[in-house]
Each structure stands twice: as structure tokens, then as C-alpha cells.
C-alpha positions in Angstrom: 0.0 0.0 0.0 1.6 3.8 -1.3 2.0 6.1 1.7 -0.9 8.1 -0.5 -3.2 5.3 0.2 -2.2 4.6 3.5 -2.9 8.7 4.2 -6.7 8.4 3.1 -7.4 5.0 5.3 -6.4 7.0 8.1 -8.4 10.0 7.5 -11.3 7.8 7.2 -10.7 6.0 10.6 -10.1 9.0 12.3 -13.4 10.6 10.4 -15.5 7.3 11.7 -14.0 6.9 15.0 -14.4 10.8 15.5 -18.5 9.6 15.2 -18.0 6.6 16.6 -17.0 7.6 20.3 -17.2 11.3 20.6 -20.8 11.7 19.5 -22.3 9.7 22.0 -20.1 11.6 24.9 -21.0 14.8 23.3 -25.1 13.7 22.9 -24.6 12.5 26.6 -23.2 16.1 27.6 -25.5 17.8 25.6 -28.4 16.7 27.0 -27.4 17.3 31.0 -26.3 20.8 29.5 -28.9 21.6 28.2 -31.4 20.0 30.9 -29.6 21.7 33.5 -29.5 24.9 32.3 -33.4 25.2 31.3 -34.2 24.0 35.0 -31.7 27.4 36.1 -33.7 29.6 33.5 -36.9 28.5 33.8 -36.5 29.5 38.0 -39.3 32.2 38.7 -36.7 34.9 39.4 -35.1 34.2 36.2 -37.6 33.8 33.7 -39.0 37.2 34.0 -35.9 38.4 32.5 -36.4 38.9 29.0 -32.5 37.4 28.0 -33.6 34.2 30.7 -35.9 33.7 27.7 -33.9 33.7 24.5 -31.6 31.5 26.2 -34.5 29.0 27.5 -35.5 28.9 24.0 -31.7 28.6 22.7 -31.2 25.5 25.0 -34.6 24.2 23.9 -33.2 24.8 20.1 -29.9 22.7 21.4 -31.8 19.5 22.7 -34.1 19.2 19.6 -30.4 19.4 17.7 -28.8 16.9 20.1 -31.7 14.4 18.8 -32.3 15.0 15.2 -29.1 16.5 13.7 -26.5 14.9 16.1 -28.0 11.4 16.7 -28.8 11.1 13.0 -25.6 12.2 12.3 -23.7 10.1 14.5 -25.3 6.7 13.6 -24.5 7.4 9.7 -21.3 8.4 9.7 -19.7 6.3 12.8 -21.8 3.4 12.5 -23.0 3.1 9.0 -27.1 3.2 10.2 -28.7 5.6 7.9 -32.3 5.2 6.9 -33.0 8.0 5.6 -31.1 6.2 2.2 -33.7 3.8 1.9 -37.0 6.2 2.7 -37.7 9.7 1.1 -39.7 10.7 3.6 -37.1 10.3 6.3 -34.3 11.9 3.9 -36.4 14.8 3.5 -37.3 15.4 7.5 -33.9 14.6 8.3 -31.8 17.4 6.1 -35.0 19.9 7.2 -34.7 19.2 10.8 -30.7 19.4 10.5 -30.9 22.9 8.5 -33.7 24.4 11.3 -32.2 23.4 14.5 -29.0 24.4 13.0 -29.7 28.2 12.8 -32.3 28.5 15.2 -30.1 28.3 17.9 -27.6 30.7 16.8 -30.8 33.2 15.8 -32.1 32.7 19.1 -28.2 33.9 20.8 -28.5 36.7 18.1 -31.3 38.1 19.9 -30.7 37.4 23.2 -27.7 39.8 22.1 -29.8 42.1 20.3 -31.8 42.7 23.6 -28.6 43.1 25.8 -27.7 46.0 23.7 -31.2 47.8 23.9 -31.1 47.2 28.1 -27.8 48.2 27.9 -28.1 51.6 25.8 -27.7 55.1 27.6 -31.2 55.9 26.1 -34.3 54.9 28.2 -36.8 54.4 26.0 -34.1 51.8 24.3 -34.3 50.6 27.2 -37.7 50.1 27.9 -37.9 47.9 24.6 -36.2 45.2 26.5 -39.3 43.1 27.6 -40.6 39.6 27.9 -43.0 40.6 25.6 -40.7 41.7 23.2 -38.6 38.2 23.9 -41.8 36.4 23.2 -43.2 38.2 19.6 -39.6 37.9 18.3 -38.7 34.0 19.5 -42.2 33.4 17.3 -41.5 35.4 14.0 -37.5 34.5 13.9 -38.7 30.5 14.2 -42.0 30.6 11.7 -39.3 32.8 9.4 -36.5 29.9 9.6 -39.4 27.2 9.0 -40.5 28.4 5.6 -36.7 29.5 4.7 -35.7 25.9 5.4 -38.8 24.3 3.9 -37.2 23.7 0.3 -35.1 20.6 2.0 -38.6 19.1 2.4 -38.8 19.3 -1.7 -35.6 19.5 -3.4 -34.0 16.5 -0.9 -33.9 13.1 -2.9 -32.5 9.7 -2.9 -29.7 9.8 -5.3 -28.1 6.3 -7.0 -24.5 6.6 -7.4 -23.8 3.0 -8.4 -25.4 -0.2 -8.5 -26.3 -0.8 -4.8 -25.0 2.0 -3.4 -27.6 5.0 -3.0 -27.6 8.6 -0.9 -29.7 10.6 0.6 -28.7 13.9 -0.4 -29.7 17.2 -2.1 -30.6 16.9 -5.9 -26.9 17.9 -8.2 -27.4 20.9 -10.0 -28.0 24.4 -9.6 -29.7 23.9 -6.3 -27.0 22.3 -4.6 -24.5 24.8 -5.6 -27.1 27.5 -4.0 -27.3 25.3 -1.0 -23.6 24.9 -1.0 -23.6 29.3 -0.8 -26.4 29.5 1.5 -24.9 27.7 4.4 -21.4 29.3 3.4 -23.1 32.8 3.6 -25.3 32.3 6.8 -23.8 29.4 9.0 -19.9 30.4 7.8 -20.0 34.2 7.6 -23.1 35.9 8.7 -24.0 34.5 11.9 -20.2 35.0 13.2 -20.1 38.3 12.0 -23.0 39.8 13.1 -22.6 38.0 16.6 -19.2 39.6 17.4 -20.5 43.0 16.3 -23.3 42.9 18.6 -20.7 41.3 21.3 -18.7 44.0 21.2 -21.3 46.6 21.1 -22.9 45.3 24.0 -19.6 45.5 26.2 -19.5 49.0 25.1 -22.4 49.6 26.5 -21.6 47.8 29.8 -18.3 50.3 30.0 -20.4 53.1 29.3 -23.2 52.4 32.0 -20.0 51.6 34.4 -19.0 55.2 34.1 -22.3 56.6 35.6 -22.6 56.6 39.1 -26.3 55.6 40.6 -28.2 58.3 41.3 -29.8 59.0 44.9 -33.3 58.4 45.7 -34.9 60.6 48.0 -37.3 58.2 50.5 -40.5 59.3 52.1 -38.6 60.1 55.4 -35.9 62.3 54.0 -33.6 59.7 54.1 -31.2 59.4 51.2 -30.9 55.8 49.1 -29.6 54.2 46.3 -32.2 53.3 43.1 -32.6 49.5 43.5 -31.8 49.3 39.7 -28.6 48.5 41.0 -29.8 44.5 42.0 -31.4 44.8 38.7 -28.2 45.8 36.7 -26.3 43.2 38.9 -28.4 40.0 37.8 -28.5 41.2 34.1 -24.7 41.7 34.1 -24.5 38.2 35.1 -26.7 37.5 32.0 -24.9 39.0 29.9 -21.6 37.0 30.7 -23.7 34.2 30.3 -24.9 35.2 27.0 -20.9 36.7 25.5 -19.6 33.2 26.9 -21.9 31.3 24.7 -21.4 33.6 21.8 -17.5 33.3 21.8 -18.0 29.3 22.0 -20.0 30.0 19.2 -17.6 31.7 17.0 -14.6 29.9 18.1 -16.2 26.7 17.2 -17.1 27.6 14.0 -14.3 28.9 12.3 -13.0 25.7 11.1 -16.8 24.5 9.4 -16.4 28.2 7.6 -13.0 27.6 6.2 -13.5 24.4 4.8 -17.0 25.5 3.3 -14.9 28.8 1.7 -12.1 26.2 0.2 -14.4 23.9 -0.5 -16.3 27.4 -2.7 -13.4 28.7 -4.2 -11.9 24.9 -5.3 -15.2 23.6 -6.3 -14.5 24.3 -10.2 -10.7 23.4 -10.2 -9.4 19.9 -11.1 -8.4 18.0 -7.5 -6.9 14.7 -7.2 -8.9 11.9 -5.1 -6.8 12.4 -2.0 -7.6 16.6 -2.1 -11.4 15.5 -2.3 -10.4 13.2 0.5 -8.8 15.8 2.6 -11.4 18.2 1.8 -14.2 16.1 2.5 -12.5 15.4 6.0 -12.0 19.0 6.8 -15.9 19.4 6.4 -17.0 16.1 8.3 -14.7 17.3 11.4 -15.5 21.0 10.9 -19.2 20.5 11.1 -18.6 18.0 14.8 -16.9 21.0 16.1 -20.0 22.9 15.2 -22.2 20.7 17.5 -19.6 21.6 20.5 -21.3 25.0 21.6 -25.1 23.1 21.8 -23.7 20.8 24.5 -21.3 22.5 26.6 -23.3 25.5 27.7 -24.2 24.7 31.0 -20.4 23.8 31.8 -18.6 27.3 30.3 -22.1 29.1 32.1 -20.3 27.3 35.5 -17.3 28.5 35.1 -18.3 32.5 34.2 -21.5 33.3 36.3 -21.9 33.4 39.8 -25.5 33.8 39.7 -25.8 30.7 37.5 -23.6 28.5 40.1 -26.0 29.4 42.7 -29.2 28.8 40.9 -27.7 25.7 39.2 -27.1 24.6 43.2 -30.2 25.4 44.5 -31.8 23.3 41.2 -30.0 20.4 41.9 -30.9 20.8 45.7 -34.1 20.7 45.0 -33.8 17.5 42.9 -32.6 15.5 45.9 -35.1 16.0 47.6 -37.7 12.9 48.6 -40.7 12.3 49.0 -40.5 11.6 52.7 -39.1 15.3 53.0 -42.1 16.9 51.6 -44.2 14.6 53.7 -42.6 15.7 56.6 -42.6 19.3 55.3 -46.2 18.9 55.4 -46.6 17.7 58.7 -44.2 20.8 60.1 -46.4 22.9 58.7 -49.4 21.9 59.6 -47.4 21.9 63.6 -46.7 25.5 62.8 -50.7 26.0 62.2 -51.5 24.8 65.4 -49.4 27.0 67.0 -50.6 30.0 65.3 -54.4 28.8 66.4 -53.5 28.2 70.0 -51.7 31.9 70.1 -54.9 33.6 68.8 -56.5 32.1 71.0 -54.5 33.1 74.1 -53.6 36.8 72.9 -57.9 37.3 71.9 -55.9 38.1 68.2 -58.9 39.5 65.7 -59.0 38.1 62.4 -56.9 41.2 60.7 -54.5 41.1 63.8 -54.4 37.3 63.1 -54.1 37.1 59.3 -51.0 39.6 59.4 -49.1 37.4 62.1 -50.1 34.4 60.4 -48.9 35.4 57.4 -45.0 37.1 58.4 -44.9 33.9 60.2 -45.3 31.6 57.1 -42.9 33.8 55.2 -40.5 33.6 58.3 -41.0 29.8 58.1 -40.8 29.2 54.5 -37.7 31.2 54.2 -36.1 29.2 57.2 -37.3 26.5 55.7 -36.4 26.5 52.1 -32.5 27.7 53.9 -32.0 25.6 56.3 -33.6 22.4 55.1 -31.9 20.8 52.8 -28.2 21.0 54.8 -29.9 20.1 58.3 -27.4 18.6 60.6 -27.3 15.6 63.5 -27.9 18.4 66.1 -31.2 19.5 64.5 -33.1 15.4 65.5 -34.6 16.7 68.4 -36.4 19.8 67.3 -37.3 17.9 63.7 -38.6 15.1 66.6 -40.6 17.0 68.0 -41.8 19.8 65.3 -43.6 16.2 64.2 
């Protein structure tokens, strides 16, 4: 065997075994990523914040991928399972799933950063476009818009015979695969990077800029002097945007290789190649487009790593996960020992129903918050007061 030949066996082992064993690991981080991070963002004190929502819908966007584009993927290339070659129907769904998922995630992070740049703007009414209503009307029309762009794989998609036994699922040769060829240079090589580190940087800008103006004093009723509370605002949604820049970068970094090899492939498409330059070429693509899969799975990990906020509320998440039945049970039965109390206190203080209704409800706050503090980390010392609340 020529040192040629030898060359293109390797590439294809490495191309299969790339498939092979780091799809599944990547699926398998994928979908903790992106389970963990929609139980963070979907948290009441999160979701109302109109970014929480892009990126809810961005993770959503990254599981569908995980289980269409990926697994499909994955079992083709690394194990030779593609049925999609032997029905139209699956050929078709599969190439229009893989097209939609594939830039509706990145639209969704373009307009997550799109809204960081309108809270962030020195302007207020800017500002005050930045809503969860907003988030809402423009997660709808950018998904309905990439539907009916993508809705040509459902036509143009066929079963292809290359040789006698040996068929492909795969666009139909011609004029439209060259436009399809363009298409995903233009959007998924050159326009979604682009436009994401323009708004990236834009949006830091703005951060710099706010930095620069000092709160301004807030007058109280009593005359006392206080700072605006937009400050815990500004504090959470820093924290969401450092979130949102993180994924972004991932983003580009990870798809600067798929958007070089799509370019060569462009400019070398009409130029005489010998087989091992196709070989090469083809290679370059199959490992380009597994790094583009990288940034749908690792989210929740680089969102660790860069946001407090999100380490805290990913904590308290997976508290809340551990907890049994038999701790809600007994939750229950505290509370209802609390309740008592209350009753026998009325009672002895001759409380009136206003009097009692206030007390009864600072003391369920009081207990609640206790509670929901103290419970989950109680220690050996606390048996005889959890004995006896019961």
C-alpha cells in the first residue's frame, strides 16, 4: 500500500472513529447541559428576565439538535445506520430538521444579544424595549421565518443512485446544490459569526459606558437618602450577559474551522483536485461541522465556570432535585405543627381576624424562608427539634 493510500485510510478511521466515540459523549453532555440549564432559566426569578428567555428557547433549540441532527448524524457516519437512504420521507425530514435546529439556535443567541444591547443603551426608552413581551413576539416570527426558509429541504432532498447498490440521501446535483452549498457558506460560515461579534462588542461598550455613571440618589418618604434598586437589577442582568458573551464566543470559536473548509471547498469547487484533495477536503468538512455541535452541549459547563448567579441557581436546582418524597411529607406535617401553634396563640392573645391574618402570614414567610434555607443542609444536632416539630 503507497504512503498516499495509507494517508486516506487514516483519514477515514479517524473521520468514523471521531463519530464513533465522541458523538455519543457529546449527545450524553448535551443533553445534561442543556437540561440543566433550562431548570436554572426557567426558576421564577429568572424567567421574567427577558434574556432568561432567549436563552430557554436557545437550550430548547440545542436539545431538539442533540436528537435529530446529532443522533442522526452520528449513527450514519460512525456506524453506517442511515435510513433516511432507503426512505424519502425520512431523507427529506432529516436534512430539514438538521438545516432548522441548526440556525435556530444561533438566531435565538443573536437576539438574546440584540436585547442586551437595547437594556444596555444610555437611552431609556431603548431601554424600555427590553421586555418579555418583546422576547416572546420575536422567538415566534424569527422560528416561523427559519421554517418556511428551510422548507425547500422538504422538496428539493432526494434519494440519489450513485452505483449499483449504493444510493444517498442527499440534495438533488445541479444548480440547487450549488445555491445550498452558498447558503450555508453565507449564513452558517459568515453571517451569523459576523453579526454575533458585532453585537458582542457593542454590548460590552455599552456595559463600559453604564460603568462610568454613578447611581443616582433616591430621596425616601422620610428624607432619608438611598440608592435606586436598579442596582440589584443591573447586577443579575450583568450576570446574563456574561452568560450570553460566553456562549457567543464558544460560538464563534467553534465555527471557524466549518467556515474555512465551506470557503475552500467554494473557491476549489471548479478546479481539477486529485482523489486524496477531495479526500482531505471532505474530512476537513465532516470534522469542521462535529466542532459545530460543541457549543449546543457545553453551555451549561462554560455558564459554571463565568457566572456566579448561574452557580448558585444551578445549586439550588439540583438541591431541589434531591429532595424525597419523605421530605415533603414531613414538610407537610411541620407545617401543619406550625398552624397549630398559630391557632392556639390567637386564642391566648384574643388576636382578631386582621391582627391574626397579618401574624399568620410574616410567620409563614418567616417559616418558609427558614425552611427553604436551612432544610436541605440540616445537621445531626437539629433530630430533636425535627422530633418534636412532628
Amino acid at each position: 500500500m503507497s504512503s498516499e493510500s495509507s494517508f486516506i485510510a487514516s483519514l477515514s478511521i479517524a473521520q468514523i472513529s471521531l463519530y464513533k466515540y465522541g458523538g455519543p459523549i457529546l449527545m450524553a453532555l448535551g443533553i445534561v447541559s442543556c437540561t440543566l440549564s433550562l431548570n436554572v432559566f426557567t426558576k421564577k426569578n429568572l424567567r421574567k428576565n427577558s434574556c432568561s428567555i432567549y436563552l430557554i428557547a436557545y437550550n430548547t433549540s440545542n436539545l431538539l439538535l442533540i436528537f435529530t441532527s446529532i443522533l442522526v448524524t452520528t449513527l450514519a457516519t460512525g456506524y453506517f445506520i442511515d435510513p433516511g437512504s432507503y426512505n424519502l420521507i425520512i431523507c427529506r425530514i432529516r436534512y430539514y430538521t438538521m438545516y432548522l435546529f441548526d440556525v435556530l439556535g444561533p438566531s435565538y443567541l443573536l437576539l438574546a444579544s440584540i436585547d442586551r444591547i437595547l437594556l444596555t443603551s444610555s437611552n431609556a426608552r431603548t431601554r424600555q424595549r427590553s421586555t418579555c413581551r418583546s422576547a416572546y413576539i420575536c422567538i415566534i416570527i424569527m422560528t416561523l421565518f427559519w421554517v418556511l426558509v428551510n422548507s425547500h429541504a422538504l422538496i428539493f432532498t432526494n434519494i440519489l443512485q450513485l452505483a449499483p447498490n449504493v444510493v444517498l440521501c442527499y440534495f438533488q446535483p445541479g444548480i440547487y446544490l450549488t445555491l445550498v452549498s452558498y447558503y450555508s457558506l453565507i449564513i452558517k460560515g459568515i453571517l451569523f459569526p459576523l453579526l454575533m461579534l458585532g453585537t458582542g462588542f457593542w454590548t460590552v461598550r455599552n456595559v463600559r459606558n453604564v460603568s462610568r455613571i454613578k447611581p443616582a440618589p433616591a430621596l425616601t418618604t422620610t428624607g432619608a437618602t438611598a440608592i435606586r434598586s436598579t442596582l440589584s437589577i443591573r447586577s443579575k442582568d450583568r450576570q446574563l450577559i456574561k452568560i450570553l458573551l460566553i456562549d457567543t464566543a464558544v460560538y464563534i470559536i467553534f465555527s471557524i474551522m466549518v467556515s474555512v473548509a465551506l470557503m475552500y471547498q467554494q473557491i476549489n469547487q471548479y478546479q481539477p483536485q486529485t482523489y486524496a484533495q477531495t479526500v482531505i477536503q471532505n474530512f476537513l468538512l465532516i470534522v469542521g461541522v462535529f466542532t459545530t455541535y460543541i457549543p449546543a452541549c457545553i453551555g451549561f459547563y462554560t455558564n459554571l465556570l463565568v457566572s456566579k448567579t448561574f452557580r448558585h441557581e444551578a445549586k439550588n436546582a439540583l438541591t431541589y432535585l434531591q429532595k424525597t418524597p419523605y421530605d415533603d411529607q414531613c414538610a407537610l406535617r411541620i407545617y401543619a405543627r406550625c398552624d397549630e401553634v398559630m391557632s392556639m396563640v390567637m386564642k391566648e392573645l384574643n388576636l382578631t381576624i386582621p391582627q391574626y391574618t397579618d401574624l399568620k402570614l410574616w410567620a409563614d414567610t418567616q417559616w418558609m424562608t427558614d425552611f427553604e434555607q436551612n432544610w436541605p443542609f440540616r445537621t445531626a444536632g437539629d433530630t430533636d427539634w425535627f422530633s418534636g416539630a412532628i
